[in-house]
C-alpha positions as MATLAB code, in Angstrom:
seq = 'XXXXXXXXXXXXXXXXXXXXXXXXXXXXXXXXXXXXXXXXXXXXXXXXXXXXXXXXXXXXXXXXXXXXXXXXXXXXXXXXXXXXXXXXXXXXXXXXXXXXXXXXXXXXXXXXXXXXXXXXXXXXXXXXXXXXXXXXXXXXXXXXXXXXXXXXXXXXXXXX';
ca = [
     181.718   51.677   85.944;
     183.112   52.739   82.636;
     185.409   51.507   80.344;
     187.696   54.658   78.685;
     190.537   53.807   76.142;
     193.160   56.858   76.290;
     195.823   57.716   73.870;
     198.706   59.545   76.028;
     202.414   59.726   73.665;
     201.137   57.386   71.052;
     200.677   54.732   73.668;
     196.920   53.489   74.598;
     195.712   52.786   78.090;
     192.409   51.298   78.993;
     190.768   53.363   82.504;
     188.191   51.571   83.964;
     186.409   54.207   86.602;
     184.154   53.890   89.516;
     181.723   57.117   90.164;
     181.695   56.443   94.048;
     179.944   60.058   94.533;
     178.862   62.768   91.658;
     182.462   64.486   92.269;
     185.072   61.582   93.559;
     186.199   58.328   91.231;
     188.213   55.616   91.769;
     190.440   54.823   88.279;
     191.362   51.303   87.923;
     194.776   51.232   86.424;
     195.815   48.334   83.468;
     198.806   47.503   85.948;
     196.596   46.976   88.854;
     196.935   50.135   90.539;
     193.822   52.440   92.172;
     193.529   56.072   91.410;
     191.240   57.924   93.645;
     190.066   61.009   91.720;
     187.752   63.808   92.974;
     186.697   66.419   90.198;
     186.848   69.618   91.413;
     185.231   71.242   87.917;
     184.212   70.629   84.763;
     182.561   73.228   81.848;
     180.018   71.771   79.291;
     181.779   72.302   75.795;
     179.378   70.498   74.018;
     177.632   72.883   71.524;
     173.968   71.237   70.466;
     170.912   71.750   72.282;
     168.584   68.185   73.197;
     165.225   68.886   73.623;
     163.253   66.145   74.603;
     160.705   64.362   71.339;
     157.361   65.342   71.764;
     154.413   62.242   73.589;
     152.590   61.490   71.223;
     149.060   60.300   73.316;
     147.033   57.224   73.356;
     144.474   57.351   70.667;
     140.850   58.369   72.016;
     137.906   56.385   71.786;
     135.701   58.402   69.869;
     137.691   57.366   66.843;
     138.959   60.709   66.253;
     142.459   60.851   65.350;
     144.438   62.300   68.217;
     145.770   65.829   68.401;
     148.982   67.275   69.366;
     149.080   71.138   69.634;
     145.784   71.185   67.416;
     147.651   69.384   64.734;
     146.091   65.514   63.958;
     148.787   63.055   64.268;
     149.892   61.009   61.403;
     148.452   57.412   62.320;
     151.692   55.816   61.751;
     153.109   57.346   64.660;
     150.441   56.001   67.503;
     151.334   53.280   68.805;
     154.327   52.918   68.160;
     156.184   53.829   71.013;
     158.292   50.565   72.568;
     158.320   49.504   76.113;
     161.443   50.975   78.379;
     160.424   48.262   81.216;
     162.807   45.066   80.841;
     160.088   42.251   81.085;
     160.855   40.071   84.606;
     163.242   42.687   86.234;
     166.435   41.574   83.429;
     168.942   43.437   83.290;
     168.527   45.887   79.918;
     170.215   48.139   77.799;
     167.844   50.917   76.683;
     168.622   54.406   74.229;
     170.902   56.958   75.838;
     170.151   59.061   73.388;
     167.023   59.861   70.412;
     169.579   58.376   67.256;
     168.508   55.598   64.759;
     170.070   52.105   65.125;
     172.622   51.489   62.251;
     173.212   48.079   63.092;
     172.605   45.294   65.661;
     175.794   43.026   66.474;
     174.130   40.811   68.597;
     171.544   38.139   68.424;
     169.156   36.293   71.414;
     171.597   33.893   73.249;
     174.875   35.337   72.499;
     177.184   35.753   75.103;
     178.895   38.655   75.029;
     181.849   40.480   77.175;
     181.935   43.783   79.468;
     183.073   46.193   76.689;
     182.037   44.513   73.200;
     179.402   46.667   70.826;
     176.278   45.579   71.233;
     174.733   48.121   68.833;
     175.734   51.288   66.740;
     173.428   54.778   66.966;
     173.889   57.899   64.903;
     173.041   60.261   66.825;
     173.129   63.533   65.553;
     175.415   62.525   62.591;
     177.566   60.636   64.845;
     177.856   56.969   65.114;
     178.000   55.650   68.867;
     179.163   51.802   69.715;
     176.577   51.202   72.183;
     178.852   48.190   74.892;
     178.167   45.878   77.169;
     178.449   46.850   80.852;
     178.407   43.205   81.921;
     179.439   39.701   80.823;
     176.344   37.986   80.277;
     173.739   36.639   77.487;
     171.557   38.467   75.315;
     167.587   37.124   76.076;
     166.428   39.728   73.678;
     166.629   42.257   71.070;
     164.296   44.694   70.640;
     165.102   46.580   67.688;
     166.812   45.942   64.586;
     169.091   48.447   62.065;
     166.751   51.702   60.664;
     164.743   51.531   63.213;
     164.469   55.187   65.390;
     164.571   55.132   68.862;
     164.088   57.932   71.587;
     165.908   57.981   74.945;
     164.947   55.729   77.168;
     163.674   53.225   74.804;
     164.157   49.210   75.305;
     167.178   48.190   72.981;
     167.967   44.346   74.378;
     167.935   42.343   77.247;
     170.463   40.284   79.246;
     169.130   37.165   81.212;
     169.073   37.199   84.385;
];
């Protein structure tokens, strides 16, 4: 479920909606109320292109330095990939998108709300509030403001 805060005649009204299928939602209503809505098309508007970061692979044993596309890779960049597998099945928050973390908001063993930042990303020049899909408490964070992440990567951890 999401969480959407809309502006409609200067008045704002918080949506939460339910993907029940790729094209039909159920909007939950401030007042109460149930909206079943079933998209019948939509048009990408966006204008950038995401291409995926390039693997950098494990170093080999010979104690050459790797190579990507007959290049040598800089050895500050083996290695250094984190893990995107929550330790003991926890619930997790990872990177929805390659950005670098401006700031944290959250330490191990807060509680936090459905809807509070957890974390800010720019992502291409754009700073995204990374929230809480869940009430719950933060086990652990795994990366702290400047650091870069790629999609996919382990951000924190809720207990489970």
């Amino acid at each position: 479920m999401r969480r959407y805060t809309v502006r409609i005649n200067d008045t704002d009204h918080v949506l939460d909606v339910e993907e029940l299928a790729h094209d039909t939602f159920t909007v939950h209503l401030a007042d109460g109320r149930l909206v079943d809505v079933v998209l019948t098309d939509h048009q990408d508007l966006a204008q950038a292109v995401i291409t995926p970061q390039l693997e950098v692979p494990e170093p080999h044993s010979t104690g050459t330095a790797p190579m990507v596309a007959d290049r040598p890779v800089p050895p500050a960049a083996v290695g250094t990939a984190r893990s995107t597998v929550p330790r003991g099945g926890a619930a997790a928050m990872t990177a929805p998108m390659p950005g670098v973390v401006l700031s944290v908001e959250v330490a191990p063993g807060a509680s936090v709300s459905r809807g509070q930042t957890l974390l800010v990303l720019e992502a291409m020049k754009m700073k995204n509030d990374l929230k809480a899909d869940r009430d719950g408490v933060v086990a652990g964070v795994h990366v702290s403001a400047g650091d870069q992440v790629r999609h996919g990567d382990l951000l924190l951890e809720f207990e489970a």
